[in-house]
N, C-alpha and C positions, 0 to 999 in steps of 0.2 A: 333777224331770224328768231322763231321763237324757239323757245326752251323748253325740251320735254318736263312734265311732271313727274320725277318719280320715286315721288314721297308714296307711302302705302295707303290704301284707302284707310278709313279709319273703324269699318267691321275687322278688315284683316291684320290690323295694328293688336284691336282691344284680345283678339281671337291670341296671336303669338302672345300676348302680354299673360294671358289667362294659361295660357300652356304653360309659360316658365312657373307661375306661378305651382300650377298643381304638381310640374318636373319638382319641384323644390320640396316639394309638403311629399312628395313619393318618396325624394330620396331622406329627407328629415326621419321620417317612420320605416324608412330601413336601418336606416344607422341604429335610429332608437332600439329598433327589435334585433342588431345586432349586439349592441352593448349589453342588452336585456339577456341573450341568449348565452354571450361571452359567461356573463357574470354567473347565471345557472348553472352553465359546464363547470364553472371553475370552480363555484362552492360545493358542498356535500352534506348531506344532512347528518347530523350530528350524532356522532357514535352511541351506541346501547353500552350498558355494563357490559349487558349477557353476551354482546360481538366479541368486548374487549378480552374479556374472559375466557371467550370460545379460544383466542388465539393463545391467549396465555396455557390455556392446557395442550394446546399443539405444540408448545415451545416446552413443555415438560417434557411433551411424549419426545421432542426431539432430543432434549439432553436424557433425559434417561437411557436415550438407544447409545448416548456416547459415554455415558459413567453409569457404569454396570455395578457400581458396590452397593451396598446398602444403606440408607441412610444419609445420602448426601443429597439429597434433591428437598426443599422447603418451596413453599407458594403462601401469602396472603392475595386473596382476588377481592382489593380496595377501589379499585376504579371504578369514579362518579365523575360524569362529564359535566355535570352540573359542578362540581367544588373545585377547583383551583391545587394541583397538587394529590389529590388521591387517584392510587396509579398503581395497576397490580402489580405483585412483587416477587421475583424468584431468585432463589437462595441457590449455589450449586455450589456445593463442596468435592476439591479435586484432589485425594490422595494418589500418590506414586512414590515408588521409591528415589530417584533421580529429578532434580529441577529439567531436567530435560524432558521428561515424560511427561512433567505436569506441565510444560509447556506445550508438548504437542496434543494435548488432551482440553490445551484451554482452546488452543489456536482451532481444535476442530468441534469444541462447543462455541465460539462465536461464527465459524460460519454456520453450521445449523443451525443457532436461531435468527441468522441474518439473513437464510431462505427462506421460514417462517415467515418473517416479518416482510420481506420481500413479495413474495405470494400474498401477501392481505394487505398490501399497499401500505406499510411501513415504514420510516425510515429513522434510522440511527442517528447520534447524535455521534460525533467526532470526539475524540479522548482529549482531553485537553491535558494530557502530560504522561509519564509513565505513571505515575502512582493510579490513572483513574484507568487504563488501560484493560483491567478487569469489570470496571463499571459499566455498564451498558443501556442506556436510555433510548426508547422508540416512542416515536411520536405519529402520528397522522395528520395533517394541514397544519402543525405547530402544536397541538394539542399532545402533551406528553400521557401516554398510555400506560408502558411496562417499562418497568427496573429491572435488570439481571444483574446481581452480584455474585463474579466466579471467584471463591475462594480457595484459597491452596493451605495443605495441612501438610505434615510431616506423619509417620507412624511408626510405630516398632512391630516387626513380625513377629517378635516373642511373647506370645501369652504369656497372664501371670498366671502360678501354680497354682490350684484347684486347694483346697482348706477344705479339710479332711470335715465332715458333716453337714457341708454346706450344699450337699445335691437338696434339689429345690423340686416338688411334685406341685402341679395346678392339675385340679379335677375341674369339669366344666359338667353339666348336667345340663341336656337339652330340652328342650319341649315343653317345658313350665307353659301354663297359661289355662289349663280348663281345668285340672284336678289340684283345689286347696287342701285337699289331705296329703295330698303325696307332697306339697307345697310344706307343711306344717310338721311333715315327718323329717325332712328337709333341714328346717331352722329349730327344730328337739337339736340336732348335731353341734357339739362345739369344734368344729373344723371350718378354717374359712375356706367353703366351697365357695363355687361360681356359679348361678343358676343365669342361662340362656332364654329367655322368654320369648315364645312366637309372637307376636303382634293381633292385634283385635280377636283373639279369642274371649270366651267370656270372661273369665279372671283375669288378662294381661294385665291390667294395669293395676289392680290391687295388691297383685302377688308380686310384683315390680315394688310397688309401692310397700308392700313391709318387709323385703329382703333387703331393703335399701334401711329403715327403720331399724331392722337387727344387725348391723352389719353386715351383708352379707353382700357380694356382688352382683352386679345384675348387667347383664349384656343381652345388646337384642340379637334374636334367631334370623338370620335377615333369608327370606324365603327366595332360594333360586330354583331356578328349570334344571329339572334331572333328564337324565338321558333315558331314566327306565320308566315303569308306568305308578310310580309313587304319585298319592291323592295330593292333587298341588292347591296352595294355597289359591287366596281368593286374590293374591296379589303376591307376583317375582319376576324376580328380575331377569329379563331374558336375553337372552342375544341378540343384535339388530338393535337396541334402545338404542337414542338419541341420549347424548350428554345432559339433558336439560329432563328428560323424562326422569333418569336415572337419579337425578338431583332431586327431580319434585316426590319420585314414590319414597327415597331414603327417606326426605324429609316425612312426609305422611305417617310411614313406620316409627320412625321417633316419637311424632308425639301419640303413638299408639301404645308406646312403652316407654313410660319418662324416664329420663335419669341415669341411660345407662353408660356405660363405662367403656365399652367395646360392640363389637362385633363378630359374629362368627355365620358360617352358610347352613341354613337347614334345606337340606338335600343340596343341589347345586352341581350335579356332575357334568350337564351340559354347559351352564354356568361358568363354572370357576375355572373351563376348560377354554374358555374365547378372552383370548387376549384383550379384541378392542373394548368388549364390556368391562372386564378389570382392571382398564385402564382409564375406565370414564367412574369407575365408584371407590377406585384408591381417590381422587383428589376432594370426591362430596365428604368422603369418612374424614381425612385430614381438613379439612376445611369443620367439620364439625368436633374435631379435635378428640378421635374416637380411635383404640386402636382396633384392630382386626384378628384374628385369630382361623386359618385355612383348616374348615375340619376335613379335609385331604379326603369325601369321598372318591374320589377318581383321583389313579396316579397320572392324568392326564392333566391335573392341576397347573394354572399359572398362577394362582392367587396371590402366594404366598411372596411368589419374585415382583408382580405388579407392588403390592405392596410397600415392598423393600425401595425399589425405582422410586414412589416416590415418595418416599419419605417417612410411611405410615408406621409407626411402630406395630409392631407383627410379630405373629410365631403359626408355628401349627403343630397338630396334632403328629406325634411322634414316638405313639405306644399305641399298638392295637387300641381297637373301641373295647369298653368293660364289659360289655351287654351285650353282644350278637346274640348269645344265648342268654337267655332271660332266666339262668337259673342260679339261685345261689352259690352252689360249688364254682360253675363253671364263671362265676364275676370274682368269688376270693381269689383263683388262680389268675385271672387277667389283673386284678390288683395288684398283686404278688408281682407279676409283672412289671407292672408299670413302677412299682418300687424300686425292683431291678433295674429300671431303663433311666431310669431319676438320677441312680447311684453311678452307674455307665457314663450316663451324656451328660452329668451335669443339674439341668434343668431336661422336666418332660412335661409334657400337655397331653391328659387324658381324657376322653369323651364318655359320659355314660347316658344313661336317661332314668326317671324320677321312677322305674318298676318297682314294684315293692322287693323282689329278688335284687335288685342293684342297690337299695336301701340296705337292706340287711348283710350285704357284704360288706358295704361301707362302714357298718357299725361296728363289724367283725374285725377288719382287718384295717382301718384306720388308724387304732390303738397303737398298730405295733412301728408305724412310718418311724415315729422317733427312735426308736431302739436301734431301726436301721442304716438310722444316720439321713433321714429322707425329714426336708422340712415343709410340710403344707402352706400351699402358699395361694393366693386369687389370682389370676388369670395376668392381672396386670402387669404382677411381678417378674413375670419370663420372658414378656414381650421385648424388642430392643425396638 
């Protein structure tokens, strides 16, 4: 009996043989393009300063809302993703009276910035023991970004006694920058005054440049948006800027008046009144290692507490202005004043501007500060 054949032709052999083949090469360049795809998701393209830095002033803003004193909040923003180790840095000092407070005050500054860092795809490094239990490292893919060091302090609520002569007056003068006679009547004075310079007027930077020459102080006028219809600069600082804006026009204004020493607001009542903006040009000032000075036109002011949060050495103005009226008599009494207010609180921060009537009270009544027990002093001296 014969036996069927049933071996496959050999078109419908070469045919299945040519299928597994291409099934092979199909499934080959899926894998590939899955690996390929894996690998994509999984990496990230490598962090900017300016990101790492955006968080790092989020993590200000979030200890500053939990340690309300003054003066305990510090940042260097070092982080290069390019070098090995540089990595922005925040400082936070925690006074209370009791170990117990400064613990509940540390316990609710690590989780604020541990939702910080959380929301920006952060994560923490583990204490490796009690001592480091205050030190805080955040990393991204392994890459270490920001250092928080919370530190605890002790203090005494007893102020020391006040030493009888040692009330301290700083006079600031506004508006320097287009008139070198009122500039030149200015630095005739043997008083260390503060002159305030506006930015790219025609003078700024000469008349910057020889009050710095004679000793004298020089702080930039930094121009902010008023609330009323005052002639605004060609450039200020508004509400609604971007952190990065706010950084690049500071910067601009600096080198439009080199050298200076501080900061204070020409106009600025809309300004100094919006928390988020003085909360984005406390950290450009301290980063340029500048302090601030709140000329308090609106009692609507936050300048002065932004400030403090984080870290900027600051004051503000705390004696009427000398000048509302531009008349001789009526600036000797508002000096007269502010002598008074020197003698009162201590330390006082007065504002005038370069009028010739506020020149010649100056000359008048300057003479007699020492007699009052009132010592003149530059801007920098009162700031904390």
């Amino acid at each position: 009996m014969a036996v069927a054949d049933r071996s496959f032709p050999p078109t419908v052999a070469f045919r299945s043989s040519r299928w597994r083949g291409i099934s092979f090469a199909i499934l080959l360049a899926l894998l590939i393009f899955a690996a390929v795809a894996c690998k994509k998701k999984q990496s990230s393209p490598p962090l900017k300063a300016s990101q790492v830095h955006g968080i790092t002033r989020e993590m200000l803003r979030a200890a500053a809302a939990v340690v309300r004193e003054p003066g305990h909040i510090e940042s260097k923003l070092e982080f290069d993703g390019r070098r090995s180790g540089q990595v922005d840095h925040i400082r936070v000092t925690v006074s209370a009276g009791t170990s117990q407070l400064q613990n509940e005050l540390l316990a609710r500054l690590a989780q604020s910035l541990d939702r910080v860092a959380t929301a920006n795809a952060l994560t923490r490094d583990a204490a490796k023991g009690s001592e480091s239990a205050n030190h805080l490292e955040y990393r991204r893919g392994g890459l270490a970004t920001i250092v928080v060091d919370l530190v605890t302090r002790t203090f005494s609520v007893t102020a020391p006694p006040t030493e009888a002569g040692s009330a301290r007056l700083a006079i600031i003068l506004d508006d320097l920058g287009n008139d070198r006679a009122a500039a030149q009547a200015i630095f005739a004075m043997p008083y260390p005054l503060t002159i305030s310079v506006l930015p790219n007027h025609l003078h700024s930077v000469d008349i910057a440049q020889e009050a710095r020459r004679r000793g004298f102080q020089v702080m930039l006028h930094l121009p902010m948006e008023s609330m009323r219809n005052e002639q605004p600069e060609a450039q200020e600082l508004r509400p609604g800027m971007s952190g990065a804006d706010v950084n690049g026009l500071v910067a601009d204004l600096l080198r439009a008046v080199p050298d200076v020493a501080g900061v204070n607001n020409h106009q600025g009542s809309q300004s100094t009144a919006d928390l988020a903006l003085m909360d984005e040009l406390m950290p450009v000032l301290r980063e340029h290692n500048l302090f601030y000075v709140d000329s308090r036109t609106t009692a609507a002011t936050v300048a002065f507490d932004s400030a403090q949060r984080f870290g900027v050495r600051s004051g503000f103005r705390n004696v009427p202005f000398l000048d509302d009226v531009a008349e001789v008599g009526a600036v000797r009494k508002q000096l007269l004043l502010a002598l008074r207010g020197a003698q009162k609180k201590g330390d006082a921060i007065a504002i005038g501007h370069p009028h010739a009537a506020t020149l010649q009270a100056l000359r008048d009544v300057l003479p007699e500060a020492k007699a009052q027990g009132v010592r003149l002093v530059f801007a920098s001296e009162v700031v904390h």
